[in-house]
C-alpha positions in Angstrom: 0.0 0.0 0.0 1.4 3.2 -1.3 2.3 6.2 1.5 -0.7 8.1 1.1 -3.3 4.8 1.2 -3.3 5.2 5.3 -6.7 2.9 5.3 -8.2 0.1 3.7 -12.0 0.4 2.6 -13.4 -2.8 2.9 -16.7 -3.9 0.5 -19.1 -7.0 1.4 -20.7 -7.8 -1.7 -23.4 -10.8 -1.5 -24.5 -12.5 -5.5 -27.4 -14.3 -4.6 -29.5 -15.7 -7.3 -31.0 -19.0 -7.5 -29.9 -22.0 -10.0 -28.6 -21.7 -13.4 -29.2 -17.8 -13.0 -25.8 -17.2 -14.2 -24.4 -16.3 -10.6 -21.3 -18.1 -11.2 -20.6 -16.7 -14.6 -21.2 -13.0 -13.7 -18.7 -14.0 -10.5 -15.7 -15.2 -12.6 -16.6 -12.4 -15.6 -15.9 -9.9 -12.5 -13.2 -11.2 -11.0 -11.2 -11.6 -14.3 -11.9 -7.8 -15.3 -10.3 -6.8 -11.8 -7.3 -9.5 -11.9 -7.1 -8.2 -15.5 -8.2 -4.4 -15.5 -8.3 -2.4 -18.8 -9.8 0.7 -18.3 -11.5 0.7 -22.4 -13.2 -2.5 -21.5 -14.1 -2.2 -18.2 -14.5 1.2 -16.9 -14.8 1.5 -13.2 -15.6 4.7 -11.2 -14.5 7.7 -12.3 -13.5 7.9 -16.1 -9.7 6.9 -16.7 -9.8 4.9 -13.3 -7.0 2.2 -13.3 -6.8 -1.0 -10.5 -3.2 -2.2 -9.7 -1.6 -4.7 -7.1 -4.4 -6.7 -6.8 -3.9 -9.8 -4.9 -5.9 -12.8 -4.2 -6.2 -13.4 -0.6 -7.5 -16.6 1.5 -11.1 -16.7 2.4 -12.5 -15.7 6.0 -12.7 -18.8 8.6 -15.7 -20.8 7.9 -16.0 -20.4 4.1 -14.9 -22.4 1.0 -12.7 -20.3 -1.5 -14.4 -19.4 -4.6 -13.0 -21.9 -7.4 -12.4 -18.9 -9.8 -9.9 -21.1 -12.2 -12.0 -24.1 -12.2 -14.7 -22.2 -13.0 -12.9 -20.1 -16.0 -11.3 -23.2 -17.3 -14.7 -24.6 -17.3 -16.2 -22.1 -19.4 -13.2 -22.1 -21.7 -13.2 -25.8 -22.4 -17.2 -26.3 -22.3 -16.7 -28.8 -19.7 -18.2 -29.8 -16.9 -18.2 -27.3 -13.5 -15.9 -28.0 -10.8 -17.4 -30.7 -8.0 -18.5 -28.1 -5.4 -18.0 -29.4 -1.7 -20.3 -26.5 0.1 -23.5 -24.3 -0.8 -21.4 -21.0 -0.7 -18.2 -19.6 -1.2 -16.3 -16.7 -0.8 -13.2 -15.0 -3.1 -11.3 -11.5 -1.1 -9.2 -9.7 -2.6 -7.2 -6.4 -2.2 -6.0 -3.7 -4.9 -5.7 0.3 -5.0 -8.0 2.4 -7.2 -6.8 5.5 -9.2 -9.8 7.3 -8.2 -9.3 6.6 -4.1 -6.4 8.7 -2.8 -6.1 7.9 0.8 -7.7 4.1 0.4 -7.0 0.7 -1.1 -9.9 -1.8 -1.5 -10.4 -5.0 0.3 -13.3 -6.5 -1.7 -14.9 -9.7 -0.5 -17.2 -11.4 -2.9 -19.8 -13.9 -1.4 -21.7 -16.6 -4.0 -25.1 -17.6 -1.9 -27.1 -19.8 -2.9 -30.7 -17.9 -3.6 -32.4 -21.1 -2.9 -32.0 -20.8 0.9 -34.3 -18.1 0.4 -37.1 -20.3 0.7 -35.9 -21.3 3.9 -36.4 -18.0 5.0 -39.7 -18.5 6.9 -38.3 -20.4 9.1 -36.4 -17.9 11.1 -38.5 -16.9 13.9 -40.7 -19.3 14.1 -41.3 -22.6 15.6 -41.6 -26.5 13.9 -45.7 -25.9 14.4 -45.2 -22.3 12.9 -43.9 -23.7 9.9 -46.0 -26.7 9.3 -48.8 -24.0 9.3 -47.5 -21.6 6.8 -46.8 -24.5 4.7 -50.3 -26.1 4.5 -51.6 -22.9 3.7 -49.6 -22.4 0.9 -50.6 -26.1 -0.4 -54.1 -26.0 0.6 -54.7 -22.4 -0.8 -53.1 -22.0 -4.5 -54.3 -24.5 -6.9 -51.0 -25.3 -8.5 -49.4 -25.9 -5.2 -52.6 -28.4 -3.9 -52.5 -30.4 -7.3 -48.6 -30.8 -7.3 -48.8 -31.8 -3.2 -51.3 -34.0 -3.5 -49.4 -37.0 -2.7 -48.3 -35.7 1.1 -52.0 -33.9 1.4 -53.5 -37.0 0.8 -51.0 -39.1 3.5 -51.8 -36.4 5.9 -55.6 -37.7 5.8 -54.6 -40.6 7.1 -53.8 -40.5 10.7 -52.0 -43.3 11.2 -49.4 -42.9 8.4 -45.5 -43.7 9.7 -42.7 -41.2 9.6 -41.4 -43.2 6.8 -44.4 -42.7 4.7 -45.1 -38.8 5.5 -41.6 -38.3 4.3 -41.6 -40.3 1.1 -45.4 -38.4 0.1 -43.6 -35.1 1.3 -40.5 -36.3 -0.8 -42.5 -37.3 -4.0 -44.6 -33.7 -3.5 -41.3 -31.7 -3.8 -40.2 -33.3 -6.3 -43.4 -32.9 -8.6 -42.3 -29.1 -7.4 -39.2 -28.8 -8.6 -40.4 -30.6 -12.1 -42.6 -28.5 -12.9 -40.6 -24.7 -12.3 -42.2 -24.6 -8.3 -38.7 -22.9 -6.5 -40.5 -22.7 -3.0 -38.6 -25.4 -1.9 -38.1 -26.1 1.9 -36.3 -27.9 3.4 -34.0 -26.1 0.3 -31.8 -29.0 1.0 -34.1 -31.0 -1.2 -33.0 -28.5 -4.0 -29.7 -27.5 -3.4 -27.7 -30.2 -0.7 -25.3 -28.9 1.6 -22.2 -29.9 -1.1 -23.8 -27.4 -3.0 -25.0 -30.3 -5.8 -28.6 -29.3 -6.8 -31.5 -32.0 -7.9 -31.0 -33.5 -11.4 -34.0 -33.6 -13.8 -35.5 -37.5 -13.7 -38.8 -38.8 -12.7 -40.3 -37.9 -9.7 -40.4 -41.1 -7.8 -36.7 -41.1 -8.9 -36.1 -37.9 -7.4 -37.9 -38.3 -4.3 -35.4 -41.6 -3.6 -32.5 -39.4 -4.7 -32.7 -36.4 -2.6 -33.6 -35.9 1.8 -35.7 -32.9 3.2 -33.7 -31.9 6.1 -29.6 -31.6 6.8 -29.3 -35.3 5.9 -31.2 -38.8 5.5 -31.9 -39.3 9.2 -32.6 -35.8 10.2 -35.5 -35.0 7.5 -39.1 -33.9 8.7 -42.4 -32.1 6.8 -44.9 -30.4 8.1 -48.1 -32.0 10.2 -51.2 -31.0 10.5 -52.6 -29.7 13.7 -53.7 -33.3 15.0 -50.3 -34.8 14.7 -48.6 -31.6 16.2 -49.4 -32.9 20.1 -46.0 -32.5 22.5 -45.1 -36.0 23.6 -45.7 -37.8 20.5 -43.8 -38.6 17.2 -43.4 -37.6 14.6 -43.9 -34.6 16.6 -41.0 -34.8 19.1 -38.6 -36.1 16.1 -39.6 -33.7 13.4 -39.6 -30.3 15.7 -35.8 -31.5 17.1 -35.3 -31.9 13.7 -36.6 -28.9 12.2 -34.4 -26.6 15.3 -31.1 -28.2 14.4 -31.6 -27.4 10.5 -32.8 -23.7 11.3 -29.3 -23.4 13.8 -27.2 -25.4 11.3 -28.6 -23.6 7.9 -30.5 -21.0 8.2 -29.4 -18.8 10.9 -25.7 -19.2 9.0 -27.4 -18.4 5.5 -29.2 -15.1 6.9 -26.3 -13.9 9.2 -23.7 -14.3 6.0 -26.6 -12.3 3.9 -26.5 -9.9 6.8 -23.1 -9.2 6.5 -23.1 -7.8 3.4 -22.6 -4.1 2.4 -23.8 -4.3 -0.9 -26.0 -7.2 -2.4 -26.7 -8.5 -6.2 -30.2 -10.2 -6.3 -29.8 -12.1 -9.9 -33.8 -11.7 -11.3 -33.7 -14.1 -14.6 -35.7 -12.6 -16.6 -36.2 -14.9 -19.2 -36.4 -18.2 -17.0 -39.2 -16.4 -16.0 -41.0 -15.9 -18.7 -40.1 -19.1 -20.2 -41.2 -20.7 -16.8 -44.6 -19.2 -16.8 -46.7 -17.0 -14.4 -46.2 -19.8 -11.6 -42.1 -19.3 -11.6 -43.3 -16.0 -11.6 -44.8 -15.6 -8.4 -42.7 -17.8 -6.7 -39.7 -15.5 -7.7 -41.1 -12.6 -6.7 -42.3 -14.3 -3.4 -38.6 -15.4 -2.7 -37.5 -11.8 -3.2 -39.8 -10.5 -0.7 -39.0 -13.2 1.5 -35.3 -12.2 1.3 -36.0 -8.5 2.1 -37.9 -9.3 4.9 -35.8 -11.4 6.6 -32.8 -9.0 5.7 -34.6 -5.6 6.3 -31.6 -4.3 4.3 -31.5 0.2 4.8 -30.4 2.2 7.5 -31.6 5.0 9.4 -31.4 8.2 6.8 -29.8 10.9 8.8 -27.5 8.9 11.4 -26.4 5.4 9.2 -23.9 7.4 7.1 -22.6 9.1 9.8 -21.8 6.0 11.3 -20.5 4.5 8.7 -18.6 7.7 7.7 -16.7 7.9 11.4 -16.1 4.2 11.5 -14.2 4.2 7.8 -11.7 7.2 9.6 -11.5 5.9 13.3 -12.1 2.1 13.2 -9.4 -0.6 11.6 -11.4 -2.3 8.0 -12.2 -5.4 10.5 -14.0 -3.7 13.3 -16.3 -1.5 10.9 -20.0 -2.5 11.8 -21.2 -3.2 8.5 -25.0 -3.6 6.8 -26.9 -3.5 3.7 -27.0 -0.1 2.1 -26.9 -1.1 -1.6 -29.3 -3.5 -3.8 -28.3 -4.1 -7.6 -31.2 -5.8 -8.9 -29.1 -7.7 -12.2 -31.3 -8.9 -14.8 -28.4 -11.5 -16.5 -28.2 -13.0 -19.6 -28.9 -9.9 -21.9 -27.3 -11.9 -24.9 -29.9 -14.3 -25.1 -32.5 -10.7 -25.7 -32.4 -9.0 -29.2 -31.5 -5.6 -28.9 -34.7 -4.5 -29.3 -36.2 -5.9 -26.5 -33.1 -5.3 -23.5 -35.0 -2.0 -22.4 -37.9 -3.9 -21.8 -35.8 -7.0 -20.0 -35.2 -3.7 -17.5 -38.4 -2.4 -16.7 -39.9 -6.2 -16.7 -37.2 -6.5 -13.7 -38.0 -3.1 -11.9 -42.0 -4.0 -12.3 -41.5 -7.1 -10.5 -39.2 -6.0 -7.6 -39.1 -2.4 -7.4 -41.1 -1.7 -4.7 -39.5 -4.0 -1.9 -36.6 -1.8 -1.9 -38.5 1.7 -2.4 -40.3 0.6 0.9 -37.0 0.6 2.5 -35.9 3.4 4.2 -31.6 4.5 3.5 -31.3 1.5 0.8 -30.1 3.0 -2.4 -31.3 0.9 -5.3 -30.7 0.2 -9.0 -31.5 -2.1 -12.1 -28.8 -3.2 -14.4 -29.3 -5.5 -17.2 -26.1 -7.5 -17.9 -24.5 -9.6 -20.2 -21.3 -11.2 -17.9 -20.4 -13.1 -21.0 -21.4 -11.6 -24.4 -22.2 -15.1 -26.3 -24.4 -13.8 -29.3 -24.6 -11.2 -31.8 -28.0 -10.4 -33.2 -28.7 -9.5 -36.6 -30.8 -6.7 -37.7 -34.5 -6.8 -36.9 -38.0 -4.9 -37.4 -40.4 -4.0 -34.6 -42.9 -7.0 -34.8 -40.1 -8.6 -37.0 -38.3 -11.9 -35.8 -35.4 -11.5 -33.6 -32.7 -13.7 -34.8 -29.2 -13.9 -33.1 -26.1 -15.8 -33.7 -24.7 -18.1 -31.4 -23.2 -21.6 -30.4 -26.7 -24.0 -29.4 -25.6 -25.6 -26.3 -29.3 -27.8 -26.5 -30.7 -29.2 -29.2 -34.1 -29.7 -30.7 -35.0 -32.5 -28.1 -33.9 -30.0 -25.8 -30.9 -32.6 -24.5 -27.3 -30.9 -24.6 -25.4 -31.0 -27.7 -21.2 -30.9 -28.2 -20.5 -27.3 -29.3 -20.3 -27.5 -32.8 -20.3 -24.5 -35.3 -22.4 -21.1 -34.3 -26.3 -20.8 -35.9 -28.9 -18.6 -36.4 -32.0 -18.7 -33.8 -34.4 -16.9 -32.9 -35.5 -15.6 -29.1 -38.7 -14.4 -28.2 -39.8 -10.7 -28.6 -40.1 -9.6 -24.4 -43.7 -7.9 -23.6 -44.3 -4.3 -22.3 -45.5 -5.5 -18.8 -46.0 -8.7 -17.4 -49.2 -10.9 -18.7 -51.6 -11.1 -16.5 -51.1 -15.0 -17.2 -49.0 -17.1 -19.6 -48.0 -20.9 -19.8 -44.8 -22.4 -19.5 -43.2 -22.6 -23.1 -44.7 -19.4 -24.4 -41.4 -17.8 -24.7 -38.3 -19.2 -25.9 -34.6 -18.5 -25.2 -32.2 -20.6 -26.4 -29.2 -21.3 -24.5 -25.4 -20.9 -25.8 -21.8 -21.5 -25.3 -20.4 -19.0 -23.5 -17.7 -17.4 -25.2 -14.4 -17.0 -22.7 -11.1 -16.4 -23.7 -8.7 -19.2 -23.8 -6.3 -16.6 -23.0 -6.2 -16.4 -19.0 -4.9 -13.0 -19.0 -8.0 -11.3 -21.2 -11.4 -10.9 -19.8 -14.6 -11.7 -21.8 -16.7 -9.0 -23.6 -19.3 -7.9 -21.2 -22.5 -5.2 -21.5 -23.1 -3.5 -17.9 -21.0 -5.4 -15.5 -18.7 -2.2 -14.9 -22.0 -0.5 -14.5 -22.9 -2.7 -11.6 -19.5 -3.0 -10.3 -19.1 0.5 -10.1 -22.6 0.8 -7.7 -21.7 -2.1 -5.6 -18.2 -1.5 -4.8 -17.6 1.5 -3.1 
C-alpha cells in the first residue's frame, strides 16, 4: 500500500440468485476484469480509473474459496463445472484504485445460494409455525394443492408412519421442482449442503435421490394440527429436527446475507418468462421473502454518519457493516435482441421495485447484464423476428449438444408488462456456449458489469 493509502476500505458484496441464473458466470466475468483491468473494456468509477496490485487473498474462517480457475477453465473448455464441496463460497481480494487517494480496496465477494431463500420462513418461528405456513400455501393455491397432492393426501390418514409422511412429502417436492415450483423447503431438497442441486429424472426417482432436512436421518415435513401434540412422534422427532436445521442452515445463511454491504439479487428474466406466471410468483415471493428477513437500509440521517466515522476511526475489520446497496441484475442480456433489452429492465424493476422503495436508507438500481457476451444479433423490425447468432448448447429435443459451429436462432420478442397469465413454453430462449477467452490474461466482452461493479463496490 502506497504512502498516502493510510486505510483500507473494505466492500461485502453478496450475489445471490438461484440455480442456473448465471451467478457463477457473472462472478468469474468480474473477477477476471479486476485481476485483469483495462480501463477501455471495463470502466470503473470515475473515467480513466485504473486498478493495480491486486492480490488474491485466503477466504475468512468458515467459508470455502471461490473456485475462480475451475470455473474459467470450465467455461473455456465447455466442460463440466468443478465438483463443489459446500453451498457458498467466498473470493477476497485487495487492490488500490486511481480514483481513491487515501484508500485501497479490500473486496470480499460472497456466491449464496438464492435457494436458501425459501428457507427463510423459518427464522422466527417454531416447527408448528412452519407446518402452518406451509399447509396454507398447499391447501390455498391451486398449483401448489395439485402438485402436493401426494403428502395432502397421507396427511388424511392418521396413522401414516414417519417413513411414509416423508416419502409423500419427498414425492410432493419433487413434482415441485419438475414443474418450475422454486418454494422449496427444506432447500436441502433442492440444493444439498455440497452445493450439488436436484438433477431432472422422474419424480419417484427424485424423491429416492434427494432428503428434506440436513441429511437422510434428520429429514421432517410439516403435520397438521392433529399430529402436532408435545409428547408424541413424529412430533418430538420432526420439531428437534426442524431446530437443528434452522441453527445449522438457516441462521448461517441469513447472518452471511447480513453481513453484506452491498447485495446482487440475480432476477432471470427470461427463466421467467419461459417458466410461466407460476415461476413468476414464486420468484417474486422469494424476493420479498429475502427483504424481509434482511430488512436491508439504514436509518437516513445517522447510518452514514456511522458509517462515515467508523471508515476514519475504526481498523477495516472492526467496521460495523450492513446492507446499504441492492443491484437488482437482470443476467443473460445476450440471449434478448436488442430490441427488446430495455424492456428486459423495466420487466425487472416491475417485478421487484417496490421491496426496496419501501425501505428506508437502501439505495437501489436495475442493471441488465451480459457477464459473458455469447451472441450477436442480426438486424430486426419491430414485430419482425429477432434472430441472433450463437453456439446452441441444447438441441431440438432439448438434451445438450457438443459445441459444434455457431447458428442462427431466434428468441422471443419480451412484452411491455407482465401478462396477466402465460404458460410455460410461451417464450423461448435458447441457451449458448459461452464465449471465454482461452487466454487467462483477457477478460470476456461484457454489457453493464462495470456498471454494476461501479454501484456495488464502493
Amino acid at each position: 500500500m502506497s504512502m498516502l493509502r493510510v486505510k483500507t476500505t473494505e466492500a461485502r458484496v453478496g450475489v445471490v440468485g438461484l440455480y442456473s441464473s448465471g451467478k457463477t458466470v457473472l462472478l468469474t466475468s468480474l473477477i477476471n476484469h479486476l485481476q485483469d483491468h483495462d480501463p477501455d473494456r471495463f470502466p470503473l468509477g470515475k473515467p480513466g480509473t485504473r486498478l493495480r496490485r491486486f492480490t488474491a487473498k485466503d477466504p475468512d474462517r468458515g467459508w470455502a474459496p471461490f473456485n475462480y480457475f475451475g470455473h474459467r477453465d470450465a467455461l473455456v473448455n465447455y466442460g463440466r463445472w468443478p465438483s463443489k464441496t459446500t453451498d457458498r463460497a467466498q473470493f477476497v481480494c485487495q487492490f488500490e484504485r486511481s480514483d481513491w487517494t487515501f484508500s485501497d480496496c479490500l473486496l470480499k465477494l460472497y456466491d449464496l445460494p438464492g435457494e436458501r431463500i425459501a428457507d427463510a420462513s423459518m427464522l422466527g418461528r417454531d416447527f408448528t409455525g412452519w407446518s402452518e405456513r406451509m399447509l396454507n400455501l398447499f391447501l390455498n393455491d391451486t398449483t401448489y394443492r395439485t402438485h402436493t397432492a401426494p403428502f395432502l393426501e397421507a396427511i388424511k390418514n392418521p396413522g401414516a408412519t414417519e417413513a411414509e409422511l416423508l416419502s409423500a412429502y419427498r414425492l410432493s417436492l419433487a413434482n415441485l421442482i419438475l414443474n418450475f415450483k422454486p418454494l422449496i423447503t427444506p432447500s436441502t431438497f433442492l440444493l444439498d449442503l455440497k452445493g450439488q442441486p436436484a438433477r431432472p429424472m422422474a419424480p419417484a426417482d427424485l424423491a429416492v435421490a434427494r432428503h428434506c432436512g440436513l441429511d437422510a436421518d434428520t429429514q421432517f415435513c410439516p403435520l397438521p394440527a392433529d399430529r402436532r401434540t408435545p409428547g408424541t412422534d413424529p412430533f418430538d422427532a420432526f420439531s428437534t429436527r426442524y431446530g437443528q436445521y434452522v441453527e445449522q442452515v438457516v441462521v448461517p445463511t441469513v447472518a452471511a446475507f447480513r453481513s453484506c454491504t452491498a447485495l446482487v439479487v440475480l432476477v432471470d428474466v427470461t427463466m421467467l418468462l419461459a417458466g410461466g406466471v407460476g415461476m413468476y410468483d414464486d420468484n417474486r415471493q422469494i424476493v420479498k421473502d429475502l427483504f424481509e428477513v434482511l430488512s436491508p437500509g439504514e436509518n437516513k440521517v445517522f447510518g452514514p454518519v456511522a458509517r462515515g466515522l467508523s471508515k476514519v476511526f475504526l481498523p477495516h475489520q472492526w467496521r460495523p457493516g450492513w446492507i446499504t446497496r441492492v443491484a437488482f441484475c437482470a443476467p443473460k442480456m445476450d440471449l434478448v435482441h436488442p430490441l427488446d433489452r430495455d424492456r428486459m429492465q423495466a420487466l425487472m424493476r416491475r417485478m421487484v421495485e417496490r421491496f426496496a422503495t419501501d425501505r428506508d436508507g437502501l439505495r437501489h438500481e436495475f442493471f441488465n447484464v451480459s457477464s459473458v457476451v455469447s451472441t450477436r444479433a442480426l438486424p430486426a423490425e419491430p414485430g419482425g423476428p429477432r434472430v441472433l447468432v450463437g453456439t446452441p448448447l441444447r438441441g431440438a429435443d432439448g438434451r445438450k449438444v457438443p459445441p459444434a459451429e455457431e447458428k442462427r436462432f431466434t428468441a422471443s420478442d419480451l412484452p411491455d408488462d407482465w401478462p396477466l397469465e402465460w404458460p410455460a413454453g410461451r417464450y423461448a430462449f435458447p441457451e449458448v456456449y459461452p464465449k471465454m477467452p482461452a487466454r487467462k490474461d483477457y477478460p470476456p466482452d461484457q454489457v453493464n458489469l462495470d456498471k454494476l461493479a461501479t454501484f456495488v463496490i464502493e
